[in-house]
C-alpha positions in Angstrom: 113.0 56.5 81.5 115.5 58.8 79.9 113.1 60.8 77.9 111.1 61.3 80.9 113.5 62.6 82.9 114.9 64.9 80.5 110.9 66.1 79.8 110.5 66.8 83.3 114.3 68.9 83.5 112.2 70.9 80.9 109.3 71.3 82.5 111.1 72.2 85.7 113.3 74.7 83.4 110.4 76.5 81.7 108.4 77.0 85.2 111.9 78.6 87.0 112.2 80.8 84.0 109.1 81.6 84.0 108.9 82.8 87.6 112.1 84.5 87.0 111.1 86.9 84.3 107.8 87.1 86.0 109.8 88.4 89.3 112.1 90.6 87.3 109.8 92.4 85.2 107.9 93.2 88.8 111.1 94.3 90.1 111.7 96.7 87.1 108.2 98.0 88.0 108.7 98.6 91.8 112.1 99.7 91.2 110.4 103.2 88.5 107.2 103.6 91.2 109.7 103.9 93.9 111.6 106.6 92.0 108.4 108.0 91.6 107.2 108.0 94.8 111.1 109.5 96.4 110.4 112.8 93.7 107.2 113.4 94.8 107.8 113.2 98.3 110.8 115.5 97.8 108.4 117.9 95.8 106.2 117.7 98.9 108.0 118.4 101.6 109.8 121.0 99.6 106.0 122.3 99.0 104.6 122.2 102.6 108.5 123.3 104.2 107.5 126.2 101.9 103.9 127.1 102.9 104.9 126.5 106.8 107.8 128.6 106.1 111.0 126.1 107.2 111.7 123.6 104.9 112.8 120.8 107.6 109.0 121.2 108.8 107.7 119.6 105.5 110.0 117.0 105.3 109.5 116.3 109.5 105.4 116.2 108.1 106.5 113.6 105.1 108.5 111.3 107.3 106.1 110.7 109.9 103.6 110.2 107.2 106.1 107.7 106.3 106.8 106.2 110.0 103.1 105.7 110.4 102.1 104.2 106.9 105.5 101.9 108.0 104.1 101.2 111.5 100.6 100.3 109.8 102.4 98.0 107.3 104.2 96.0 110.0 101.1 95.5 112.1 98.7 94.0 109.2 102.1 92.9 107.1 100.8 89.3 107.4 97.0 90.0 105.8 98.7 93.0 103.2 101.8 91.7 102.9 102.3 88.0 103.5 99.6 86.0 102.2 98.9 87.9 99.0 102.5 87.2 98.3 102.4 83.8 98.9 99.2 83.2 97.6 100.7 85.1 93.7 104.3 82.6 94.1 101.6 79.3 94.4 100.0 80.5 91.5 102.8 81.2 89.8 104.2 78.0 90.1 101.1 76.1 89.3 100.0 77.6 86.4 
């Protein structure tokens, strides 16, 4: 009984830390595309401020492309979002 319960600690302990790295290499991941993605959208709204001629005009232009692809991620957030999620933690944890 004792070995059992100390083999299924270890199984329990080898799934979490599995999930864990799993989630914190991801997390390193999102973190460096986000970067990304805040330089670029500085470069352009810093390029279309320019060709319009006032630079608040391309960063107005950036952030309501931002607002909508925002509004479009909270409508559908369940089917984009949500279930794609929840469907990667259940395999995760089974596998």
């Amino acid at each position: 009984m004792k070995t059992s319960v100390e083999l299924l600690k270890l199984k329990a302990l080898d799934k979490s830390t599995d999930v864990i790295s799993d989630l914190t290499s991801r997390l390193a991941v999102v973190v460096f595309i986000a970067l990304f993605f805040l330089i670029l959208s500085i470069g352009v709204a810093l390029w279309i401020g320019e060709e319009l001629g006032k630079s608040y005009y391309g960063f107005l232009i950036v952030a309501g492309f931002y607002g909508l692809t925002g509004l479009l991620l909270h409508v559908f957030r369940n089917a984009w979002i949500k279930e794609p999620l929840k469907n990667s933690f259940i395999t995760l944890a089974t596998n």
